[in-house]
C-alpha positions in Angstrom: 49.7 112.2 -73.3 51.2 110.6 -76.9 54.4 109.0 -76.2 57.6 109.7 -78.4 58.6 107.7 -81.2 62.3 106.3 -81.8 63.3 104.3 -84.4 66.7 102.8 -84.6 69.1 102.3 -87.9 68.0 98.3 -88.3 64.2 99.6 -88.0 64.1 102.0 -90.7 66.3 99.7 -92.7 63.5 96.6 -92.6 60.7 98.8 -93.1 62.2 100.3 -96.8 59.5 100.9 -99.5 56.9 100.1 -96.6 57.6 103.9 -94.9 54.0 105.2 -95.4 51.8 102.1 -94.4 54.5 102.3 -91.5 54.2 105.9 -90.6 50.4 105.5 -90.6 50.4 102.6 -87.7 53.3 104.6 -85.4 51.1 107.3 -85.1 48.1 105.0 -84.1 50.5 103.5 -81.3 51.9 106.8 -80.4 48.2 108.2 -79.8 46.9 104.7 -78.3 49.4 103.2 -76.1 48.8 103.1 -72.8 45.4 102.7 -73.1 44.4 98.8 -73.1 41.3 99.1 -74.6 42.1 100.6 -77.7 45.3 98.0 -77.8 43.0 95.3 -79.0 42.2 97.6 -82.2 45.9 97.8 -83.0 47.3 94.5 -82.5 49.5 95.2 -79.5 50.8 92.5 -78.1 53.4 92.0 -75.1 56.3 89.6 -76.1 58.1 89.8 -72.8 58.0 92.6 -70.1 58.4 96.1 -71.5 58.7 94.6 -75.5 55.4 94.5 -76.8 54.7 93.9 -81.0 51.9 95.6 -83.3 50.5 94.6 -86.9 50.8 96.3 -90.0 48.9 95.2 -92.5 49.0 90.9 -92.5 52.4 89.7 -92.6 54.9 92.7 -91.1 54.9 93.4 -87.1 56.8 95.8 -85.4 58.6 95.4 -82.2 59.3 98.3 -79.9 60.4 98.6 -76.4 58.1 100.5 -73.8 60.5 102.7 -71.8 58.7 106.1 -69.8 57.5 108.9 -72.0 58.9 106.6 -75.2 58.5 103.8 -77.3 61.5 102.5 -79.0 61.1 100.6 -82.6 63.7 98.3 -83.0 62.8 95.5 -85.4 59.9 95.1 -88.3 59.3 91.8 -90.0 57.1 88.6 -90.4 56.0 86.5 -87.8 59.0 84.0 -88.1 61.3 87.3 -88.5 60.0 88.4 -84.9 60.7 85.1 -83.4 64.2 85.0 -84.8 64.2 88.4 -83.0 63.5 87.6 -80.2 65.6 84.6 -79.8 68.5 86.9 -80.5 67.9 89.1 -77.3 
């Protein structure tokens, strides 16, 4: 069963002018997660328990919280962008 999406404000504010290439990898996580193998395929990666991050394209990842039934997008940006993210938590 595909989980549901949520995006916040700051999420749809970093992904600007990016929406499409956007839209097209949260509907590959919606109908994938939750299924490990298929994780591998679309870059899923836990950053600490129930946070987990996904590629899009080379340089942005997205960063979502796993919560039951839904998967919360919080923050999209580069690889140092997601570490500064993180550290901010």
């Amino acid at each position: 069963m595909p989980c549901v999406i949520e995006t916040t404000k700051r999420f749809r504010a970093s992904v600007k002018r990016r929406e499409a290439e956007v839209a097209r990898t949260l509907a590959e996580i919606q109908s994938g997660f939750g299924n490990p193998h298929h994780h591998a395929g679309l870059g899923v990666r836990k950053l600490a328990p129930g946070l987990f991050e996904c590629r899009t394209g080379l340089k942005l990842r997205l960063v979502f919280e796993a919560r039951k039934g839904v998967l919360v997008f919080d923050f999209a940006g580069n690889p140092d962008g997601v570490q500064n993210y993180l550290r901010g938590r």
